[in-house]
C-alpha positions in Angstrom: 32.7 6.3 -4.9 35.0 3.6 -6.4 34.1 0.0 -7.3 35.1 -1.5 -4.7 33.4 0.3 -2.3 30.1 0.2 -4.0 30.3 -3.8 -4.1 30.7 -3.0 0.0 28.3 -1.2 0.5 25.6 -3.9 -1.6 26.9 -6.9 1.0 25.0 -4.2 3.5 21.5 -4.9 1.4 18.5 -3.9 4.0 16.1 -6.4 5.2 13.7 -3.1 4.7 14.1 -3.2 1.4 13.7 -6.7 0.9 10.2 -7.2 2.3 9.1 -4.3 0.6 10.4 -5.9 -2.8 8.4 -8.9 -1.3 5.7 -7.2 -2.6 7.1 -4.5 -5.5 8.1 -7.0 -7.8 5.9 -9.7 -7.1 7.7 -11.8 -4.9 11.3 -11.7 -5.8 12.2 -12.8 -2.7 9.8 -15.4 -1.8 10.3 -19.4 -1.2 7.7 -21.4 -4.1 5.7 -23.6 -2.0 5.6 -27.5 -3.4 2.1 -28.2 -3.6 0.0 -28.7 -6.8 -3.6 -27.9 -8.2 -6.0 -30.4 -6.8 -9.5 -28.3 -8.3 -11.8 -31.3 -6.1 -9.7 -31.1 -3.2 -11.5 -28.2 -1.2 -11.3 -30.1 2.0 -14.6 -28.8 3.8 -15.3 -25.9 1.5 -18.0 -27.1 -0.5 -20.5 -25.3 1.5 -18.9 -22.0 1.1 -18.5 -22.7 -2.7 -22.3 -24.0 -2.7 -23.3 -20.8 -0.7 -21.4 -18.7 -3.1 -21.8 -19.9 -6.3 -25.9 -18.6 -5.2 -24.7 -15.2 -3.5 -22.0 -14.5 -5.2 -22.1 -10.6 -6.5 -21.3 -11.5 -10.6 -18.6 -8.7 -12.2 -18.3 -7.4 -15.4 -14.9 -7.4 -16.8 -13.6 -3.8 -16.3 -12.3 -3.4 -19.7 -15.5 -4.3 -20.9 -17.9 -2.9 -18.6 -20.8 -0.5 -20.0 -22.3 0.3 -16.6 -22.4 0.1 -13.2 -25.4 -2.1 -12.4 -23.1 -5.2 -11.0 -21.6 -2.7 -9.0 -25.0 -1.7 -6.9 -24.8 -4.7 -4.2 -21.6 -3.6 -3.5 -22.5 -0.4 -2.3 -25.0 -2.2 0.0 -22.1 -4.2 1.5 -19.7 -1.3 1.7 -22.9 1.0 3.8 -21.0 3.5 5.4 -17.4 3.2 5.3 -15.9 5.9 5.5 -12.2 4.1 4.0 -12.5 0.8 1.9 -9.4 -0.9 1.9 -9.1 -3.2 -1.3 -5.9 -5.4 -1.6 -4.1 -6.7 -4.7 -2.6 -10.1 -4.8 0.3 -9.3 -6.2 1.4 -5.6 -7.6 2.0 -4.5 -11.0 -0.8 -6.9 -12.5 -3.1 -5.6 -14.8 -6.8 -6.9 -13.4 -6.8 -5.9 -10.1 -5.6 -2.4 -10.8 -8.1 -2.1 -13.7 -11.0 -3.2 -11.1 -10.0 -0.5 -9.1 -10.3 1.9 -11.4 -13.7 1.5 -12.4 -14.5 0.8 -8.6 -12.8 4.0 -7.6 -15.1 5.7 -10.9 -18.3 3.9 -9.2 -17.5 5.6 -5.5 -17.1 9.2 -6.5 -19.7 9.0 -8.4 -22.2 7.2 -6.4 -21.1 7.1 -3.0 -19.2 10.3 -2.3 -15.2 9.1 -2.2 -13.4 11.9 -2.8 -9.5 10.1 -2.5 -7.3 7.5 -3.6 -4.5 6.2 -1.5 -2.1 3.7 -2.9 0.9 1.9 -1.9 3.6 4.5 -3.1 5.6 6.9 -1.4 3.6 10.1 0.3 6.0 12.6 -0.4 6.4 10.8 -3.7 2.7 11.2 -4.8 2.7 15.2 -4.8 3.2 15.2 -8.7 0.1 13.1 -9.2 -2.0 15.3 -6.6 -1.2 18.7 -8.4 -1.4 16.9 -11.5 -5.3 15.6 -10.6 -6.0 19.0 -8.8 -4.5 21.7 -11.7 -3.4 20.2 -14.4 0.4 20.7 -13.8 2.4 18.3 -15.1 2.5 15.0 -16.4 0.8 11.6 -15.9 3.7 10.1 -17.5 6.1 11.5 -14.8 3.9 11.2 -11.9 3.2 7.6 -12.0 6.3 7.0 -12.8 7.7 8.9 -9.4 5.1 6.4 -7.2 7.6 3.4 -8.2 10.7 1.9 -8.2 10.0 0.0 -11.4 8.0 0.8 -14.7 5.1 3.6 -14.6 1.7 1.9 -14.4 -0.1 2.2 -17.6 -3.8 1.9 -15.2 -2.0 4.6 -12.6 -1.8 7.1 -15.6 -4.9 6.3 -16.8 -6.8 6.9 -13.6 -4.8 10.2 -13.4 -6.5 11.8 -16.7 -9.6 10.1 -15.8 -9.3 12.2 -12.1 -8.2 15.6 -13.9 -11.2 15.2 -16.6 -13.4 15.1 -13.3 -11.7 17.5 -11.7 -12.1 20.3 -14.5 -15.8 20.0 -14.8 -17.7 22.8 -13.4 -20.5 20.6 -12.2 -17.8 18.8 -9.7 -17.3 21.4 -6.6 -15.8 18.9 -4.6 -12.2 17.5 -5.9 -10.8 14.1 -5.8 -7.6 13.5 -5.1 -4.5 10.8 -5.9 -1.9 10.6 -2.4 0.2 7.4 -1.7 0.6 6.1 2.2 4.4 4.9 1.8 7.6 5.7 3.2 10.0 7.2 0.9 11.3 4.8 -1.5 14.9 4.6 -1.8 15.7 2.2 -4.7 16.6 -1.4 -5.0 18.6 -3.3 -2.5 22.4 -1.9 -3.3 21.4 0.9 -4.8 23.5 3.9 -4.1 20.8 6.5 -5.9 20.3 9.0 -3.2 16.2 9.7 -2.7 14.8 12.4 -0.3 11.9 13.9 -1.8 10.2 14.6 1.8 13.2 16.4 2.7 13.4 18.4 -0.4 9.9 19.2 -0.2 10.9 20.7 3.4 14.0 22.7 2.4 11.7 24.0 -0.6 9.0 25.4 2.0 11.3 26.6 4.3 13.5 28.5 1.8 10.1 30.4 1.2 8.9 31.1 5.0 12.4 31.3 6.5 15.2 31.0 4.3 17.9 31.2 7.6 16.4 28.3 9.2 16.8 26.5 6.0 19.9 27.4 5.4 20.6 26.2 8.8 19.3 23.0 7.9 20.9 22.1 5.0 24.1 22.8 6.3 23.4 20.3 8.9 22.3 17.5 6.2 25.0 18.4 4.3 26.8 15.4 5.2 24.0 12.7 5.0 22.2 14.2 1.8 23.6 12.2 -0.9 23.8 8.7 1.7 19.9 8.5 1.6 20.1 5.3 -0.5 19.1 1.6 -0.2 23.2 1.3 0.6 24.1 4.4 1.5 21.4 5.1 4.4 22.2 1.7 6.1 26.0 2.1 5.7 25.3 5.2 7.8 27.5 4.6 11.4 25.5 4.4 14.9 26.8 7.7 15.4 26.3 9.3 12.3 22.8 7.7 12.2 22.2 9.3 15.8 22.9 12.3 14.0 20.7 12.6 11.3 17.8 11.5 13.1 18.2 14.3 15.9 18.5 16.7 12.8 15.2 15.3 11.0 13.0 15.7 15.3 14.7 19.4 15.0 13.3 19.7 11.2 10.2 18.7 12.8 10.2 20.6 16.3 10.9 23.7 14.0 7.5 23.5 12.0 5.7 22.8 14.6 7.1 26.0 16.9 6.9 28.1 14.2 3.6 27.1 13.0 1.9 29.9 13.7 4.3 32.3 11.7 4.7 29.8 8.8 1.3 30.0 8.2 0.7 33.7 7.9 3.6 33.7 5.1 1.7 30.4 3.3 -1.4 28.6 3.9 -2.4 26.2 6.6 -3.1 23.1 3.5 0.7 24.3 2.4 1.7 24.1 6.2 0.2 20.6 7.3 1.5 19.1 3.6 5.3 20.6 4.9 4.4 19.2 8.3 3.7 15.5 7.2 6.4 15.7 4.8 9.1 16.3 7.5 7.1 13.3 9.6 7.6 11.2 6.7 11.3 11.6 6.6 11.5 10.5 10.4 8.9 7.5 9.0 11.7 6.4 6.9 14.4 7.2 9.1 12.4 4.9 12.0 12.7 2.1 9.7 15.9 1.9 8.6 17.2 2.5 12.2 15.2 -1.2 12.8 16.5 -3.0 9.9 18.6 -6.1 11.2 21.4 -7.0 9.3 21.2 -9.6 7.0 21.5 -13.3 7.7 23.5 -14.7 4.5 20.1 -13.9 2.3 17.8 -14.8 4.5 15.3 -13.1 6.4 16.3 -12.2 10.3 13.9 -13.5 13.2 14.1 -9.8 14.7 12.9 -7.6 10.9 9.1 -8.5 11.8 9.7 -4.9 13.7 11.0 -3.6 10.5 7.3 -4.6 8.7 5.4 -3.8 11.5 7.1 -0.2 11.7 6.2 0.3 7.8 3.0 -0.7 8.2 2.4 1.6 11.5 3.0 4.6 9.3 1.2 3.7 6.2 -1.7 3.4 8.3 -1.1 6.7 10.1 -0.5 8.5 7.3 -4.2 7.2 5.9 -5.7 8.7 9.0 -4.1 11.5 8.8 -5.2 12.1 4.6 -8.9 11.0 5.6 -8.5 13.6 8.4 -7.0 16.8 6.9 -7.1 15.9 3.3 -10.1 14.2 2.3 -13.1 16.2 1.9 -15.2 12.5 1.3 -14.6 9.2 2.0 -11.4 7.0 0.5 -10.7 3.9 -1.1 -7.0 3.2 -0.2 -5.2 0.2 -3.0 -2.2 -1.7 -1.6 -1.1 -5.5 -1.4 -3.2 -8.0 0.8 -0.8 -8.6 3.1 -0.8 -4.8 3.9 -4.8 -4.2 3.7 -5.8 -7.7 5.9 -6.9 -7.2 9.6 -4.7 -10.1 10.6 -0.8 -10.6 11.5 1.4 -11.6 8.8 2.0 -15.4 8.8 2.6 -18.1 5.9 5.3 -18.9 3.7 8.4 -16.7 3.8 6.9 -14.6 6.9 7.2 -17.2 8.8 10.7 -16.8 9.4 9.9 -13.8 11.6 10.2 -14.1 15.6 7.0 -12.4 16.1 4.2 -11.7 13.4 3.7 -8.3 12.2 0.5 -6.7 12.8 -1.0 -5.0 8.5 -2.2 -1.7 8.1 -5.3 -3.2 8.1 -4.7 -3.8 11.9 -3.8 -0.2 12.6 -7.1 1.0 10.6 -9.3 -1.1 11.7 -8.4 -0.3 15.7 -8.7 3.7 14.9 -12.1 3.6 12.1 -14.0 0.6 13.8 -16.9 -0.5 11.6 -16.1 2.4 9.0 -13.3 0.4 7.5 -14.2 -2.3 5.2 -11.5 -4.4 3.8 -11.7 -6.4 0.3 -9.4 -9.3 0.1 -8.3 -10.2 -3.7 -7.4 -13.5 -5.7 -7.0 -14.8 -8.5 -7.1 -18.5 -10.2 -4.0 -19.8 -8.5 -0.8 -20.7 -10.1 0.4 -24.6 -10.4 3.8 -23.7 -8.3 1.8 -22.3 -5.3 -1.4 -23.3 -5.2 -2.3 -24.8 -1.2 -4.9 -27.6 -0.5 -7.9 -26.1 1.1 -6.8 -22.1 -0.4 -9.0 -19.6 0.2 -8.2 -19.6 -4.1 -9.0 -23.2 -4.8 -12.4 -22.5 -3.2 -13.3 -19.5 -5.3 -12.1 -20.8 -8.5 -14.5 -23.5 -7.6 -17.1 -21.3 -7.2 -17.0 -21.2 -11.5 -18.0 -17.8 -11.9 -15.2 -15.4 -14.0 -15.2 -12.7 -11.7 -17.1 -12.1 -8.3 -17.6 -10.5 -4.7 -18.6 -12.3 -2.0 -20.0 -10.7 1.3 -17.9 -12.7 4.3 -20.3 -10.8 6.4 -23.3 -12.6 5.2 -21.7 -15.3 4.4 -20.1 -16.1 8.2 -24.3 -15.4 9.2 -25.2 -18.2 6.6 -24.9 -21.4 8.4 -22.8 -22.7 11.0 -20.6 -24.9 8.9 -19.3 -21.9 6.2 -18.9 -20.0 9.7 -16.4 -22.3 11.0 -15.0 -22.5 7.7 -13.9 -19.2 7.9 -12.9 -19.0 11.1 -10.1 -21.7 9.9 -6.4 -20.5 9.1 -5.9 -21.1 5.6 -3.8 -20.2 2.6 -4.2 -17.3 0.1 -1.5 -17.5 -2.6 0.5 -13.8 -2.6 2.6 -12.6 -5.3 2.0 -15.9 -7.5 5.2 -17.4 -5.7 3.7 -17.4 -2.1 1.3 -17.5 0.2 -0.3 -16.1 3.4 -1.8 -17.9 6.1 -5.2 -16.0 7.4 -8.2 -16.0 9.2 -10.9 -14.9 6.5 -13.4 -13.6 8.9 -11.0 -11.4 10.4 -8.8 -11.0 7.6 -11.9 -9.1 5.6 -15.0 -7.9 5.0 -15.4 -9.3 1.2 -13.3 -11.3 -1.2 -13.3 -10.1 -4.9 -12.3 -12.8 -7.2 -10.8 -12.2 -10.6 -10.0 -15.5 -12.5 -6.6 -15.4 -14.1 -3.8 -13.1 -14.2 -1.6 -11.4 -16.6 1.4 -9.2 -16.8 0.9 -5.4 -16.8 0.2 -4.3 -20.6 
């Protein structure tokens, strides 16, 4: 490709990729709202703060933490879910991930969670799975492969903490590492061609009928090397018709031949080869709904580019608690993915309609057997909102904490009402999300300040 047309093809930069950016790399994106700390102005929230600073569930620091004695109420408040959904203020940041860790530790071993589900591509996450379930490969590479940035230093680290757990005799049921994403397809402009579902297709096939796949490939032979952040959307309406009837073939195929694929493989081989070829039409759907861009800004009309993304992260969680998950599962993504509200506030407002969260989708299919934690930190001085759900737990002068919504809301009339308010919740330390906190979740875990990943 020569220069000239790769500077082309980067004026054709994907909303899609943009809002997922929104929350990749911590707001790039974003518009810094103009309010400053006011720490006494909580207008009306003094008797949540009063309420909580009393029932508030006290944390030990997870790099710190000796055992799991703080983390006993919270399996009270959990009960019996079978999927807790905890959200992350803003990704790559070194606290929330490392609570996670030691809460994911605390619900194998105590409350019988068998899977982790993060925000990274499905198709993506098969390294870390077979890394956690045999010992193949690396840590190193696998978290690397969930991202379009730096490997997580608490990713690997949960990794050899899973595969420790998984080689001990005394554990006959194994945990497993999966992501819920679409595939990722590099940085707006980009021209790196990504299609690890696909390849993970054309690998199966070439083992259970090498004809069809050879077929196949012949068919993608024109589009392979477009599946990029530029390439995919420089794709023409006919050429994009195209593709997508080959990737409903891809999938019509597995499923006709189901039967036959099976006897040559397994059915866990077949229904991994199955979702795989569903999560190349995931991505496909998406990029087909991207509007094109508005001189930087965000088109009225890419809410249906959100809301699509989110649709199949959460389906792609039921579908890993329903053929994958011999247990329970704690899935890890950004708030503004995990919250059982639309998305409004700050930069999302620019969208014609709100998009409906995975939390949403979840929360419709698992009832009462989702619960959803809601995470913050102290807030920073560019974007911190009078009356923030943030302001009102930093006031709450505890270091780190949980607090039940649940009992909370059942309290008193006046902290009911209080949540039942819109109000802000600062996202990716540049932003901020308008919500509902008695719908948005079921608990808010609050973890005083933030730092950079180590």
């Amino acid at each position: 490709m020569t220069l000239s047309a790769n500077k082309a093809l980067q004026k054709n930069i994907t909303l899609a990729m943009k809002m997922m950016l929104i929350f990749i790399v911590g707001g790039q994106f974003a518009v810094n709202a103009q309010a400053v700390i006011n720490k006494s102005d909580t207008l009306n929230s003094k008797p949540f703060v009063d309420w909580a600073k009393v029932h508030a569930i006290s944390l030990q620091d997870p790099d710190k933490a000796t055992n799991y004695k703080d983390l006993q109420p919270v399996k009270q408040i959990i009960g019996n879910a079978r999927v807790v959904a905890m959200g992350e203020p803003a990704h790559g940041l070194h606290e929330p991930q490392a609570f996670r860790n030691r809460l994911f530790k605390y619900l194998v071993e105590q409350c019988g969670f068998t899977t982790i589900v993060l925000e990274a591509g499905l198709a993506e996450s098969e390294l870390a799975n077979t890394y956690v379930l045999t010992g193949v490969g690396s840590p190193e590479v696998a978290a690397k492969a969930l991202t379009i940035g730096n490997a997580s230093p608490e990713n690997i680290e949960l990794m050899k903490w899973m595969r420790t757990y998984n080689v001990n005799p005394r554990h006959n049921n194994k945990i497993e590492f999966l992501g819920m994403d679409v595939e990722l397809v590099g940085y707006p402009g980009d021209t790196t061609s990504r299609h690890t579902a696909i390849d993970g297709v054309l690998g199966y096939l070439n083992k259970v009928d090498p004809q069809s796949r050879a077929k196949i490939t012949a068919a993608l032979l024109p589009y392979i090397n477009r599946l990029s952040a530029a390439g995919y959307t420089a794709l023409s309406a006919e050429e994009h018709d195209r593709l997508s009837i080959i990737l409903d073939d891809i999938i019509a195929l597995v499923e006709r031949q189901r039967v036959n694929y099976v006897a040559k493989s397994s059915i866990a081989e077949y229904e991994w080869v199955h979702r795989l070829a569903i999560a190349a039409r995931q991505t496909d759907q998406i990029v087909r709904l991207t509007p094109p861009d508005v001189h930087g800004g965000i088109p009225p009309d890419a809410w249906m580019t959100v809301n699509t993304r989110d649709a199949a992260m959460a389906d792609n969680v039921i579908w890993i608690l329903n053929n994958l998950a011999n247990g329970k599962v704690l899935v890890y993504s950004h708030n503004a993915h995990v919250k059982n509200v639309p998305t409004t506030g700050s930069v999302w407002d620019a969208f014609a309609q709100a998009p409906n969260a995975v939390g949403q989708y979840l929360r419709a299919v698992l009832g009462k057997e989702l619960f959803i934690i809601g995470t913050s930190f102290a807030p920073s001085i560019k974007t911190a909102q009078p009356g923030s759900v943030d302001l009102a737990l930093l006031a709450v002068d505890k270091p780190r904490f949980m607090v039940d919504l649940n009992s909370a809301a059942a309290a008193n009339l006046q902290i009911k009402n209080w949540l039942a308010v819109k109000r802000p919740m600062e996202a990716n330390q540049v932003s901020f999300l308008n919500l509902q906190l008695s719908s948005a979740f079921d608990a808010l875990l609050f973890l005083g300040k933030s730092t950079s990943p180590r």
